[in-house]
Structure formats: C-alpha cells, structure tokens
Wavefront OBJ file of the C-alpha trace (Angstrom):
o trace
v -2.239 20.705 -6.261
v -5.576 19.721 -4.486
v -6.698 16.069 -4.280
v -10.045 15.029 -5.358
v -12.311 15.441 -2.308
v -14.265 12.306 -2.353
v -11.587 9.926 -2.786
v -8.215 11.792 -1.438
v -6.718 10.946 -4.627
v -3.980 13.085 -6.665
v -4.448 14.119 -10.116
v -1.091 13.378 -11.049
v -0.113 12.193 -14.658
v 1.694 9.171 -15.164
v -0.390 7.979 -11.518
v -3.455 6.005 -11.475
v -4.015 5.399 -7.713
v -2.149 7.888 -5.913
v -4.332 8.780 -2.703
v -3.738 10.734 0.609
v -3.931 8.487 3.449
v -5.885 11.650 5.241
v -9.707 12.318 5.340
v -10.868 8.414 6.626
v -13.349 8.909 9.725
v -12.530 6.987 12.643
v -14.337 5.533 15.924
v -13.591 8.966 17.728
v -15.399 11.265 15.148
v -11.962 12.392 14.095
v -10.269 12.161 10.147
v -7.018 10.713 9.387
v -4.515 13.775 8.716
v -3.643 14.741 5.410
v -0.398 14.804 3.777
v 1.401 12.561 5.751
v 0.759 9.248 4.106
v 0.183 8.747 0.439
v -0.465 5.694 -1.250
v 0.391 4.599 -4.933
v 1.064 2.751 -8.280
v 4.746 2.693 -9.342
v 6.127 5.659 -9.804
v 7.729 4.437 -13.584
v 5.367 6.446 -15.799
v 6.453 9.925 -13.933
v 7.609 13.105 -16.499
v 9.019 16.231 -15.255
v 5.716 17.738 -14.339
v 4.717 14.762 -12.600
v 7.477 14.785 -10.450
v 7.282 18.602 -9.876
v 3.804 18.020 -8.683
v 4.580 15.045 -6.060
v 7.943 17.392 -4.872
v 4.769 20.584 -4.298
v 2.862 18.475 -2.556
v 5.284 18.220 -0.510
v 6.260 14.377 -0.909
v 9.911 13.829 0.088
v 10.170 10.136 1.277
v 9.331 7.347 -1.235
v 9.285 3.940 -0.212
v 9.504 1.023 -2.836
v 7.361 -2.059 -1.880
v 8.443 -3.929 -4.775
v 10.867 -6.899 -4.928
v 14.666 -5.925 -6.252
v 13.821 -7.381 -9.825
v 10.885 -5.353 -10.150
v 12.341 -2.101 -9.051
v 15.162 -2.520 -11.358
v 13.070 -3.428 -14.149
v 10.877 -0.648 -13.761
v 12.939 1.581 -11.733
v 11.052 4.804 -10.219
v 11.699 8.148 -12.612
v 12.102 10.089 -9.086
v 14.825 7.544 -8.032
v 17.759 9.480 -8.074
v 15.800 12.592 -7.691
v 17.800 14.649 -4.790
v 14.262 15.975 -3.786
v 13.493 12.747 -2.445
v 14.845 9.844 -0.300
v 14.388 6.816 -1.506
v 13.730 3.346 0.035
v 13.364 0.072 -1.664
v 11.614 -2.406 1.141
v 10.095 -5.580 -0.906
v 7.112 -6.497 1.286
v 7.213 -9.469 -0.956
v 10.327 -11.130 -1.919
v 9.679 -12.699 -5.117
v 8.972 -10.883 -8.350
v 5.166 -10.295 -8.460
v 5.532 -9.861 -12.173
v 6.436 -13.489 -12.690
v 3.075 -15.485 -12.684
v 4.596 -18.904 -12.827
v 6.365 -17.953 -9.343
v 4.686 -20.503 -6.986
v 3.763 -17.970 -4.237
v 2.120 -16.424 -7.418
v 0.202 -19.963 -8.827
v -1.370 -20.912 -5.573
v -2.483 -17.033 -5.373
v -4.196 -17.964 -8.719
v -5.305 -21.067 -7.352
v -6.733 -19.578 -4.602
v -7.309 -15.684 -3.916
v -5.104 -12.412 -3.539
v -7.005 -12.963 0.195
v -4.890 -16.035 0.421
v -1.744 -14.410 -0.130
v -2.396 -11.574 1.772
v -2.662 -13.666 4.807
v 0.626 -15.470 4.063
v 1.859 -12.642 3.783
v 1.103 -11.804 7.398
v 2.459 -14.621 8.609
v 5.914 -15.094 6.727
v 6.819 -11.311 5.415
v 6.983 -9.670 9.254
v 10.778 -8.428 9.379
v 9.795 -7.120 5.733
v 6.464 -5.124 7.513
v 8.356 -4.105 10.859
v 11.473 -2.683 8.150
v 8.942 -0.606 6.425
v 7.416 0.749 9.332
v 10.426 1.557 10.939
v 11.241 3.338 7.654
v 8.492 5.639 7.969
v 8.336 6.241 11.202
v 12.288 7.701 10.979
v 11.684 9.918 8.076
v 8.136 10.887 10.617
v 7.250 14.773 10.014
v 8.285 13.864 6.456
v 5.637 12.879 3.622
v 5.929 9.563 2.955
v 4.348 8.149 -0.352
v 4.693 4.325 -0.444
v 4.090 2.017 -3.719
v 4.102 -0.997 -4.648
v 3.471 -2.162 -8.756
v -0.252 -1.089 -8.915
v -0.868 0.412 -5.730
v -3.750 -1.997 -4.194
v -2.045 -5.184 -2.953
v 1.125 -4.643 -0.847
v 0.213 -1.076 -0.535
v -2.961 -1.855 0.331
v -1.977 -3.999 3.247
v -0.247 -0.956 4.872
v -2.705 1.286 3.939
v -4.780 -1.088 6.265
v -2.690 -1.388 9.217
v -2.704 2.064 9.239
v -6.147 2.775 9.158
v -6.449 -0.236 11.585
v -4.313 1.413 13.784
v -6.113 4.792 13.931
v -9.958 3.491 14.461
v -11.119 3.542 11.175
v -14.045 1.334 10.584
v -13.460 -1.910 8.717
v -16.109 -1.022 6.487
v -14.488 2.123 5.285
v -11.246 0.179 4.888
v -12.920 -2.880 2.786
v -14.413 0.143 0.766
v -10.763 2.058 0.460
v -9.334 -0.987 -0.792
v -11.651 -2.461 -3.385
v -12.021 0.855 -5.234
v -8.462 0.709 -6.300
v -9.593 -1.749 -9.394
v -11.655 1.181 -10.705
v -8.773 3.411 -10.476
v -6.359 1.151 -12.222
v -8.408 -0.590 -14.982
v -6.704 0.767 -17.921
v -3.148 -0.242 -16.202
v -3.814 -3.876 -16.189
v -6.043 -3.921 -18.732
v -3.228 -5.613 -20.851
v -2.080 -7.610 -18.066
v -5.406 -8.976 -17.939
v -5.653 -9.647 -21.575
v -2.513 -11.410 -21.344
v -3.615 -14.546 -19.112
v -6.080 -17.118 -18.664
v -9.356 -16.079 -17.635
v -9.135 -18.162 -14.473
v -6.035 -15.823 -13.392
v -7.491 -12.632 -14.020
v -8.619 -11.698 -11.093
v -5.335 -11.231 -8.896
v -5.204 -7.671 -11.165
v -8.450 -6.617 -9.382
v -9.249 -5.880 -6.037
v -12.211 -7.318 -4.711
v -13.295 -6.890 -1.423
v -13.215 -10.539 -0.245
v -9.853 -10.576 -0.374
v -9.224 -7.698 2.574
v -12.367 -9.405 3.779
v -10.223 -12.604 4.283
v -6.860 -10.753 5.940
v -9.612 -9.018 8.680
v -11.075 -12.152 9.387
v -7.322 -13.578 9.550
v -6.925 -10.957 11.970
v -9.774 -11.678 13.896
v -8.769 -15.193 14.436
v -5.074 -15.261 14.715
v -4.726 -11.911 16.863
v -8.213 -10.988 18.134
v -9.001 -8.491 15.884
v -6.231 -6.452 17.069
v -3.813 -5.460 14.982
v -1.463 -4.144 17.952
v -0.987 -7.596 18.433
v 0.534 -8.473 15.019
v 2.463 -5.679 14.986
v 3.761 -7.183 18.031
v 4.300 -10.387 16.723
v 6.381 -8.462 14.015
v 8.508 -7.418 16.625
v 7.841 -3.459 16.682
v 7.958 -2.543 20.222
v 4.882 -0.449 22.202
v 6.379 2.836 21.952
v 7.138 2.370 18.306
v 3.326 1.329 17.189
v 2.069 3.999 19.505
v 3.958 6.455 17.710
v 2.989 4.422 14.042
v -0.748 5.011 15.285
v 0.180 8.580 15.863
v 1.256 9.361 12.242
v -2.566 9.768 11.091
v -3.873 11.139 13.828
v -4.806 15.075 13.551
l 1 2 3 4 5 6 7 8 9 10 11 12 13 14 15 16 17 18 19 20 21 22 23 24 25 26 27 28 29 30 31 32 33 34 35 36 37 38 39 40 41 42 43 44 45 46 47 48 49 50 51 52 53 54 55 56 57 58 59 60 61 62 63 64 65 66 67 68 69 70 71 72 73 74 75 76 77 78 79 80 81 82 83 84 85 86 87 88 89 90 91 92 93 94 95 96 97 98 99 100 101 102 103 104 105 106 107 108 109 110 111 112 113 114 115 116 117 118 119 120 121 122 123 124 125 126 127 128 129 130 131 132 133 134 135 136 137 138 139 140 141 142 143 144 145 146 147 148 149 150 151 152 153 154 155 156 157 158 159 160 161 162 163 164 165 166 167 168 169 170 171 172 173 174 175 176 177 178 179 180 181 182 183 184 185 186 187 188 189 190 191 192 193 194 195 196 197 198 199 200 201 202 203 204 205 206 207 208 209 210 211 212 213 214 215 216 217 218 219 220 221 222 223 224 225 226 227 228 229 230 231 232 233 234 235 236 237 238 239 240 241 242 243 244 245 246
C-alpha cells in the first residue's frame, strides 16, 4: 500500500484521516521518517481488507486515545486482532462524545484551543503514559487514534513534530487539514447540534495556534520543557525525539 504523496495519508477504507507521521521537513533540511508513526480516526469502521492493509503496512502497535466509555462503545475492529497490540491510554478522561460534559460546554463556550491547553496542564501522567507506551513498543509501528483523528491525536502528532524541528507553520498546516479529511464523518454530528457548537468537529488553525502560543508562554516555546514538567526524564524525550528522525 503506498500513501498519498502530498499528504502522507493511507488510502484505507473504513479511515478518513489516517496519515504517516513521516515526510514533514524540519529546521535541519531533514524529513520525519516514515512508517514509524501513524496518525488516525477510530479504527471502528475497519473490514477484513482494511485491517489486512494496516497489518501490510506494517502497523503492529495501536494505541487508543479515547476515554474507556468511548472505546467500549465503539470498540476498535482490530482489538483483539493477535496481529496487533493494543493500548487503550485516554488522553482525556471524560467521554468526548457527551456534549453536556462540562470540560465539553466550556470547550463550546470557548474554543477546542481552550481545551487543548487544559489539557496540557491537567492530562500530563495521561501524555507521559502514552509516550512511554510508544517509546517501549519503539522499532514497532505505532498508529495512535483518538475518535476523529485531529484533536487528541493531533496534540501528539504536535509534540512530535515539535520535538523533531519541524516548523510551526507546517504543524498549524498538518493539523487544520484534518477537517477536510473528515467532513463527511461529522457531518451528522454537526447536523445534530446548535450552530454555536459546531465548530469543536472542525479543526481550525487557531486552535493549535492557541496551544503554541500556550507553549510559548508557559514553557518558552520549548516543548522539552513540558515534557519535563510531565515527568518524562532526558534520556526518555531524547529517545521520543529520536523516533522521527531518519
């Protein structure tokens, strides 16, 4: 299976915004490796084929973003799947399906920005568990997911590219596509609520915008520094920061 060129992303059915974390320039002239990293929607929708396909590519770690209730309500179709080793890690411990959560209301109140940036600053034994996940099952393929693939998977999508020197630019860019990606997903989410809560199913770029500038002001731009502060030691980000590296 190849991945489309411009984007990275794989043309697997049943996956809307699957991409390879490889192919992202950074400061040193270098790309990100491929087929180390992948990033995606749920993995719910999978058939036989589809699961084939991730299994060739190779993928053999999956790790579940989601909270418990999520995962069981919409458990993965490659969960017991002997191909695979699977991790369920909510990077968010509420359900995210539940709009009248209040995590979820002020999110509506405010912006998916907002919550990204709490979750910075109250979900770090839930970041430092996933990245300690990946970096044990390290020489393995590691596709991680969350429900739609841009908002907790898009925050370690980030640190990652953060960590290897990719510029923020290319990283605002890398996030917001994911709403063109996954229009017809939500599109009945989106039907199903008030206008003025429609837009924590897209991705607009404000609201990585808002966790960088977070970033800038909290740690000093350096996301070493909140890694830190989520208790991963120096030997285990330098070896995170190593993952992507060719």
């Amino acid at each position: 299976m190849n991945t489309d060129m411009t984007s990275e992303r794989l043309p697997i059915p049943g996956l809307y915004n699957a991409r390879d974390l490889g192919g992202m320039m950074t400061h040193d002239g270098k790309k990100t490796a491929s087929h180390r990293l992948i990033r995606s929607d749920s993995l719910d929708h999978l058939n036989d084929t589809s699961a084939d396909l991730l299994a060739a590519y190779p993928v053999e770690v999956i790790i579940d973003l989601r909270s418990k209730e999520e995962a069981a309500e919409h458990p993965d179709a490659i969960r017991n799947d002997p191909r695979f080793t699977y991790y369920n890690i909510p990077l968010l411990r509420i359900n995210a399906d539940d709009i009248n959560n209040s995590v979820i209301v002020d999110t509506i109140s405010t912006s998916l920005g907002h919550l990204y940036v709490w979750m910075f600053e109250n979900s770090k034994e839930a970041f430092a568990e996933v990245l300690r996940a990946i970096l044990k099952e390290n020489g393995k393929t590691v596709l991680f997911h969350c429900a739609h693939g841009k908002d907790r998977t898009g925050l370690i999508a980030a640190i990652f590219y953060l960590l290897c020197g990719v510029d923020r630019k290319s990283i605002i860019e890398n996030y917001a596509i994911s709403y063109s990606y996954i229009k017809e997903l939500v599109a009945p989410l989106i039907a199903a609520v008030p206008e003025n809560a429609r837009h924590i199913y897209r991705s607009d770029a404000s609201n990585i915008e808002r966790l960088l500038h977070h970033l800038d002001e909290r740690y000093d731009g350096c996301i070493e520094s909140f890694l830190s502060s989520c208790s991963l030691s120096d030997s285990e980000i330098s070896e995170l920061k190593k993952i992507l590296l060719p």
